[in-house]
N, C-alpha and C positions, 0 to 999 in steps of 0.2 A: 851521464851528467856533465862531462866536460863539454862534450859536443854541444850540448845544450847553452851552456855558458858560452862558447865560442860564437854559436848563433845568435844570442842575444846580444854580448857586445858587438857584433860585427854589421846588423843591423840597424844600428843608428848612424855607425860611418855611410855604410850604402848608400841612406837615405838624403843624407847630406852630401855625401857625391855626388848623386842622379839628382837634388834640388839645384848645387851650383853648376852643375853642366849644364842643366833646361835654361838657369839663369843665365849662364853667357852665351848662349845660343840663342835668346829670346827675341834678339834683335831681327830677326831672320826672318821670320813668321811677320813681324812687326812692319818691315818694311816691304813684304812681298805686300800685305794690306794695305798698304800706302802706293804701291803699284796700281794697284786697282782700283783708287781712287777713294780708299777709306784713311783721312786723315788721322794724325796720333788723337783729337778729343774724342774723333767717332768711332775710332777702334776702341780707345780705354771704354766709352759708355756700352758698345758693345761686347765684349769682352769680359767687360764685370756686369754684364748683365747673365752672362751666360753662369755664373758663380751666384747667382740668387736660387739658382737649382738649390743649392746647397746652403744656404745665408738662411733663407728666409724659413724652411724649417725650426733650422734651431733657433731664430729668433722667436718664432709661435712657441716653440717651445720649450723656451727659459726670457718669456717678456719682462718677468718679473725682472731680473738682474739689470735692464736697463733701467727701471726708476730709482735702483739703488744709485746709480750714479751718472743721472743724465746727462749734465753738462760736459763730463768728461768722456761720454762714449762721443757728443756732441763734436768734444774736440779731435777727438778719434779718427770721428768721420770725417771732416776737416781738413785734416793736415794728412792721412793714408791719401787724402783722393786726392789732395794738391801732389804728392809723394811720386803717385803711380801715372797721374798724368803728367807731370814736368818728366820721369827717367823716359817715359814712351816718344814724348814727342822730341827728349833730347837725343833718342837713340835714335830716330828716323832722320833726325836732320844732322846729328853730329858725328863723329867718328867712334867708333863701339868703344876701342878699351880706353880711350881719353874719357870720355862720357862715363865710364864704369869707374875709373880711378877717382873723377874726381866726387863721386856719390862718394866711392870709400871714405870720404871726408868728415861720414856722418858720428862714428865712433867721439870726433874729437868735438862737434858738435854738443854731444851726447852729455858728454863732462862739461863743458862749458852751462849748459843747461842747468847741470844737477847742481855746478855750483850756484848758478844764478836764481834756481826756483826752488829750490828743497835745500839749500844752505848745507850742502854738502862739502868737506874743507878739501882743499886739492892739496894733494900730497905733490914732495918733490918732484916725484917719478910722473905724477900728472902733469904736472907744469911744463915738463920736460918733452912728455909726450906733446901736446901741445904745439912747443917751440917745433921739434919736427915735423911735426904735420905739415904747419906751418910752413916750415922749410920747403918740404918736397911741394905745397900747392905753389910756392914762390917761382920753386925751381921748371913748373910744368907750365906756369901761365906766364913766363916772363916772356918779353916780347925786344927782340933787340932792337926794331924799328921802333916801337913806343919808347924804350930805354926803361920801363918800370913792368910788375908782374900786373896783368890781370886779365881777364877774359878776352877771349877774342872774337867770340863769337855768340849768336843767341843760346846757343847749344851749349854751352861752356856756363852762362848764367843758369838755364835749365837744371842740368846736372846739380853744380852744386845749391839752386834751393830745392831740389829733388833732395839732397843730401841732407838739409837742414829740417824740413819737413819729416823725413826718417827717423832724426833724431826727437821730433815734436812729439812723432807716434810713439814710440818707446818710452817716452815721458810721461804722458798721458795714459797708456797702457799699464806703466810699470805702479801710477796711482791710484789707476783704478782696481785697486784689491777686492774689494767687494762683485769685481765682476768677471766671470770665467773666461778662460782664453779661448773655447768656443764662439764664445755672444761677442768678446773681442773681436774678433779675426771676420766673423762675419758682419760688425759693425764697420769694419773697416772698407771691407769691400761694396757695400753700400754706402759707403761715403762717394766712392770714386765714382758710382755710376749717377748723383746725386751731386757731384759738383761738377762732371763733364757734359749734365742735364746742364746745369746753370750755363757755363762757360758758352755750351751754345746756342743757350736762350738771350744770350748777351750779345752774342756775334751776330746775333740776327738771320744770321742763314740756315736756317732749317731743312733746306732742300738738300738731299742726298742723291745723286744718281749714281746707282752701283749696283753689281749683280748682285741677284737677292744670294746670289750662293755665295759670293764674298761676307756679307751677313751671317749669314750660317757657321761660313767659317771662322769667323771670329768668336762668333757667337761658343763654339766648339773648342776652340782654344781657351777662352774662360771656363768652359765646364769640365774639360778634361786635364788641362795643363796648367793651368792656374792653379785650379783646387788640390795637383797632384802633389806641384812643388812646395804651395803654402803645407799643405800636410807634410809632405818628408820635413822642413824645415823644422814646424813646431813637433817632430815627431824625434828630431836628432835632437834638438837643443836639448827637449827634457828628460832624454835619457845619456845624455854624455855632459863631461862639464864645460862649464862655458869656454875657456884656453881651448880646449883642445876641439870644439864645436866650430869655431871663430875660423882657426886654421884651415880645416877644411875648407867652409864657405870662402876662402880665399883663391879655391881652384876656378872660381865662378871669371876672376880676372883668365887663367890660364886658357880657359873655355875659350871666352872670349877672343881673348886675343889666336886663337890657332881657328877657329872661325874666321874672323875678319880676315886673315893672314888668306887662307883657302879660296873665298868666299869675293873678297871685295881688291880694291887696288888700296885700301887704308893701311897707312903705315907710319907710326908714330918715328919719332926721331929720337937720337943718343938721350936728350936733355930731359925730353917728355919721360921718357924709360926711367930714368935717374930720377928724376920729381916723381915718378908714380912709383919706384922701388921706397923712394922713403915714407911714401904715403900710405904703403903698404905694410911698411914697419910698425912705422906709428899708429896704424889702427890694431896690428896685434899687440902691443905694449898696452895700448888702452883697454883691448879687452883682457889681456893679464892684470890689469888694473881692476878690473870689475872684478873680476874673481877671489884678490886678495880682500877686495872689500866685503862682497861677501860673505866669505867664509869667516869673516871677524866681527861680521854682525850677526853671523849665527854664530 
């Protein structure tokens, strides 16, 4: 019986291991695609087509639960697929754990939301978290040449509305009660292949020249590695609590950065470090924030 209990706790950490470590390694795949001449829209569309394997079942078979709440799967789709194509195309043109930290930014997003659409009251400790976040993005985008903090690059705006988009899905997600985290998770992934349809029905260029087996292989990457880490993810969140879920997904930055380190000549500096250590603070205080919340509305 204990071995059992050991197994069953010990398999949600795994899962959330092996989801943050594919996450910070995901750049890798990402950009070998982009070598071959598959851009970040034509990979996402590819990509997340290859997760309709898996979407489009269970959408046939829970249709119902989208009418229960369409406009908010609507927004779902939305804001996952603005989400998944801004962190893709910011991770192929910008530097991985800059790019990663400043997504981390969505937690504080997250609150800022709840207070402004669901009249959620921010406690001190929220407020606070906030100011830090704050701080650390100040301290990561300040530019001494400009002499004030902000972006410096396209890849830098990417990121954080890749971040604010995150916080959109979770919002929209967290109100759509009526519909299961299956029809979720596969509405969302349809969103992304259904706005990176639009994005380059809009660009106008439609012509792709690339091996068909670059295709494939993205194609592959969405049915295998997509579907695996979105599963470990919603598979750790709902059986660990949320603190201590949060923490782990924070190895996702570690990944990351010992990748890039291996991998590329990308190397952040003293200041970047410093701004992304607090930014990383401040997103676990805000998820300890979520949890005391809560556990006080249950």
């Amino acid at each position: 019986m204990q071995a059992n209990k050991q197994h069953t706790s010990a398999l949600p950490v795994i899962c959330l291991l092996v989801a943050a470590t594919l996450w910070g390694v995901f750049w890798y795949p990402l950009r070998i695609l982009e070598q071959q001449g598959l851009d970040g829209v034509w990979a996402s569309l590819f990509i997340y087509t290859g997760t309709l394997v898996v979407a489009i079942p269970i959408i046939i078979r829970r249709f119902n639960e989208l009418l229960a709440s369409p406009y908010l799967i609507i927004a779902i789709m939305i804001s996952s697929g603005w989400c998944n194509i801004a962190f893709i195309l910011a991770i192929v043109e910008g530097e991985v754990v800059r790019v990663i930290l400043l997504f981390f930014l969505s937690p504080i997003w997250a609150t800022i939301l709840a207070r402004i659409v669901l009249k959620e009251e921010l406690t001190l400790m929220a407020r606070a978290t906030i100011v830090l976040a704050l701080a650390g993005a100040i301290t990561m985008l300040w530019s001494p040449e400009v002499g004030y903090p902000w972006p410096t690059s396209f890849a830098d705006w990417l990121a954080l509305s890749s971040g604010v988009a995150f916080a959109l899905t979770n919002l929209f997600t967290h109100m759509a009660q009526k519909t299961s985290i299956p029809v979720k998770t596969a509405s969302a992934w349809i969103g992304v292949v259904l706005v990176a349809s639009i994005i380059i029905a809009v660009r106008g260029n439609i012509s792709l020249e690339v091996e068909v087996s670059t295709i494939y292989l993205a194609f592959a990457i969405g049915l295998l590695l997509m579907t695996l880490m979105t599963f470990c993810v919603v598979y750790g969140v709902t059986h660990m609590p949320i603190h201590r879920s949060a923490v782990i997904l924070i190895f996702e930055v570690v990944a990351a950065a010992i990748s890039a380190y291996l991998l590329t000549s990308e190397r952040l500096n003293t200041q970047e470090w410093i701004g992304g250590a607090i930014v990383i603070i401040a997103a676990y205080l805000a998820t300890q924030q979520q949890k005391k919340e809560t556990s006080h509305a249950n």
